[in-house]
ZAMARGU-4260 file (C-alpha; in steps of 0.2 Angstrom, whole numbers, plus 5000, padded with zeros to 4 digits):
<rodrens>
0) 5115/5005/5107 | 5104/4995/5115 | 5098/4983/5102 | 5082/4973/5112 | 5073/4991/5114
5) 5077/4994/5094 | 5070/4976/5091 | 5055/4978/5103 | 5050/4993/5093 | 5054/4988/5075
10) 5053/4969/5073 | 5039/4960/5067 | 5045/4942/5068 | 5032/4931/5068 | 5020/4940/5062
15) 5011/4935/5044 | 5007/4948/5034 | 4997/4951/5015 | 5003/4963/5003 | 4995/4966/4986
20) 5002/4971/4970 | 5021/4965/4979 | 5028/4958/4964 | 5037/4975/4959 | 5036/4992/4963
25) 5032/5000/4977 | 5024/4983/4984 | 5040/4974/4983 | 5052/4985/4992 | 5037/4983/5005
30) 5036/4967/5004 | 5056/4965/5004 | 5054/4978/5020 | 5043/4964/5031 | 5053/4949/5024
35) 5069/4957/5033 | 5057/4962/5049 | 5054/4945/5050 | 5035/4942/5042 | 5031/4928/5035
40) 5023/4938/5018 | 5012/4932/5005 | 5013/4941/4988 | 4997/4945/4979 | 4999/4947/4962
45) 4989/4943/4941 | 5001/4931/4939 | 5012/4918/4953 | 5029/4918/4956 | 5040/4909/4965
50) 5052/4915/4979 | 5063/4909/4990 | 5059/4921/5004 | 5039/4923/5004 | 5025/4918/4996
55) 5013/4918/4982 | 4997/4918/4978 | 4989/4926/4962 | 4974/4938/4960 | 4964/4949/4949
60) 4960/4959/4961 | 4948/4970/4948 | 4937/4952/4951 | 4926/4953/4964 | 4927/4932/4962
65) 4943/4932/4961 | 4945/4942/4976 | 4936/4930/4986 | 4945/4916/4981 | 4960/4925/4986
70) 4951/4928/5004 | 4947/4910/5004 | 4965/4902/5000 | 4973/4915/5014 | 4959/4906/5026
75) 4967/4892/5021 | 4984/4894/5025 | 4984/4905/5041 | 4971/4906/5054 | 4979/4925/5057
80) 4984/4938/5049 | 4994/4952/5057 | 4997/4965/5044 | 4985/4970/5027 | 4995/4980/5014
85) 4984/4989/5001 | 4996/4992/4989 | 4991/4984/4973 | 4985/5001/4961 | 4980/5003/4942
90) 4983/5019/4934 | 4976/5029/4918 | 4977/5046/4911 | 4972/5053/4897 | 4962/5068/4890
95) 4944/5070/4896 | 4938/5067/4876 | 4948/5050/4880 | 4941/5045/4897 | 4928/5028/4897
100) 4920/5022/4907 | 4927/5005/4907 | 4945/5012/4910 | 4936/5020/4926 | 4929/5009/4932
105) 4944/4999/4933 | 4954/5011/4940 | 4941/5013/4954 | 4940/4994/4957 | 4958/4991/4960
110) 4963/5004/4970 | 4949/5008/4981 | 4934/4993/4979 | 4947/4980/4982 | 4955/4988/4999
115) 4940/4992/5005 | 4931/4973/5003 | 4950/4963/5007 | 4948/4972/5026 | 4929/4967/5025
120) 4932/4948/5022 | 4947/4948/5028 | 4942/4954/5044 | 4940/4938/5055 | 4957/4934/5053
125) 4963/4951/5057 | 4953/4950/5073 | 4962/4935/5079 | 4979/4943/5073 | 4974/4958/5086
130) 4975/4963/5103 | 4974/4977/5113 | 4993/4981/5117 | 5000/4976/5099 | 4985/4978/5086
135) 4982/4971/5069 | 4988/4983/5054 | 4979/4989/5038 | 4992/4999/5028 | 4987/5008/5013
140) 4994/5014/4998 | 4990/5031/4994 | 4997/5043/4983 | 5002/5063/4981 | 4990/5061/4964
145) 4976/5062/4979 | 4980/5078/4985 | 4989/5089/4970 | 4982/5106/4963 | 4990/5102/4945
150) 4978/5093/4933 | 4989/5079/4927 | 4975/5071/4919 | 4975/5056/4930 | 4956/5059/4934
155) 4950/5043/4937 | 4966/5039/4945 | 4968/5054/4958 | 4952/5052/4962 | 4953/5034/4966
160) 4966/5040/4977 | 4959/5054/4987 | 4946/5040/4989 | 4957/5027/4996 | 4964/5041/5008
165) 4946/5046/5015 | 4942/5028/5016 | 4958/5025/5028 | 4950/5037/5039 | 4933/5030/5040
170) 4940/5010/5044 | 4951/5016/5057 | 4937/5028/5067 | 4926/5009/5067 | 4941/4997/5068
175) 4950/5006/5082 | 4937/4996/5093 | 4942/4978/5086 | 4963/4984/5089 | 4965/4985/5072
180) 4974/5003/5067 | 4973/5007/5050 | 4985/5021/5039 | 4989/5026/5023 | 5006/5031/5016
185) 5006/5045/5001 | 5019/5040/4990 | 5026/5054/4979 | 5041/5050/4965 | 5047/5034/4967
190) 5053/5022/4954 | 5040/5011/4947 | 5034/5005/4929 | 5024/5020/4931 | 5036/5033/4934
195) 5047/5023/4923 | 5038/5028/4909 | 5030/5044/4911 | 5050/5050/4912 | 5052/5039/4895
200) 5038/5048/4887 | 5044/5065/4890 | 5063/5071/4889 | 5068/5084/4902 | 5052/5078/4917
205) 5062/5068/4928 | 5075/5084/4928 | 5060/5096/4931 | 5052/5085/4944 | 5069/5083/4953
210) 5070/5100/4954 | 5055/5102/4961 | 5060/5091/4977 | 5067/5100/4990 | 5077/5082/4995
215) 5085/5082/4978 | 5080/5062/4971 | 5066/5051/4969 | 5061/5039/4985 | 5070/5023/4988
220) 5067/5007/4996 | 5072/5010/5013 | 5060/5024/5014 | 5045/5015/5009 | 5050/4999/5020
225) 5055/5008/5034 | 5040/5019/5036 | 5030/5003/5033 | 5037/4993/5047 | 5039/5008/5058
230) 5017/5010/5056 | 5017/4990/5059 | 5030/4987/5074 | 5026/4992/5092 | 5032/5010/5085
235) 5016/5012/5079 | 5005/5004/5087 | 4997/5021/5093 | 4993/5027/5076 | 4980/5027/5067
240) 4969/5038/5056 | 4984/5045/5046 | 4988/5048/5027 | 5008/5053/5028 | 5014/5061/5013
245) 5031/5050/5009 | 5035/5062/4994 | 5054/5071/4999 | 5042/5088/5000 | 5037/5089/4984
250) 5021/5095/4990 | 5029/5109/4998 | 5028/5116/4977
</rodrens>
């Protein structure tokens, strides 16, 4: 096995990159993915923490001013930034009778207000994190909620997330010419506070949802990181444009 051509393709050592929403989660298995790629990561969560292996730096990124401060203190400490993960979400459901406003709007602020203004502001350092043979990376964290048939009463949410899909498109048609690619990942069933507790709230759903994945078992670590560092490494840096379902082919149903 010829392990320089494996590293050429896949590592990312030296590069600096940003995920939001990291503390747990999907966010954290990507941002454990980078750290063992070699990327120097900061974490963006509501709250710091701190880590032996990356760093962190804290956000409400529902905050418009708080999102420019945390624009402002990446400026601070890096005068490039390599990769951009979008992965920090908010999710609601509820019946239609229940929906409000405020809850929307929320939802809508988070997951597709904040991606789209952290790439606006944080486009300058992107730039200088870029060049034509190994571009700068936005990855986006999508979900299958953006794309199902079956009402599961997440309407603010799966809206927000067909939106964050579209909006992937649209940056990377007008940031291919800065060498800056940007993708989204479509997560389906993976463990998470959320899944966590949908499962706890009804007996028998992780069963029937199981059963309705054709690979047998929720998504795991590997698979988020390694599709992450794939898109990031020299692996990827032809592709852009693209909302890959990461869901075991639960769509398929």
């Amino acid at each position: 096995m010829n392990t320089d051509y494996l590293n050429y393709l896949f590592s990312l050592e030296g590069k600096v990159a940003l995920v939001t929403g990291g503390r747990r989660g999907i966010g954290k298995m990507i941002a454990d993915a980078l750290v063992e790629a070699g990327c120097k990561v900061y974490v963006v969560s509501r709250s710091p923490e701190i880590y032996a292996d990356r760093h962190s730096i804290a956000s409400d990124l529902a905050s418009m001013a708080s999102l420019e401060e945390l624009v402002g203190e990446v400026a601070r400490r890096e005068t490039q930034l390599h990769i951009l993960v979008n992965n920090a979400g908010y999710f609601s459901a509820g019946t239609i009778d229940q929906a409000c406003a405020d809850d929307w709007n929320r939802v809508m602020d988070i997951n597709v207000r904040a991606p789209f203004f952290l790439v606006q502001k944080l486009l300058p350092l992107l730039q200088r994190g870029a060049c034509a043979d190994d571009p700068a990376r936005v990855v986006n964290i999508g979900s299958i909620g953006g794309v199902m048939g079956p009402s599961n009463r997440a309407y603010a949410y799966g809206a927000s997330k067909a939106g964050i899909h579209q909006l992937t498109r649209n940056l990377a048609a007008d940031l291919g010419r800065h060498h800056i690619t940007v993708n989204a990942i479509m997560p389906g069933y993976f463990p998470s506070d959320m899944t966590d507790g949908f499962f706890a709230a009804e007996p028998g759903l992780k069963d029937m949802i199981l059963s309705r994945i054709p690979r047998g078992r929720l998504g795991s670590a590997d698979d988020i990181g390694g599709l992450t560092v794939a898109l990031c490494g020299r692996s990827g840096a032809y592709i852009t444009g693209t909302v890959t379902p990461l869901d075991g082919g639960a769509l398929l149903n």
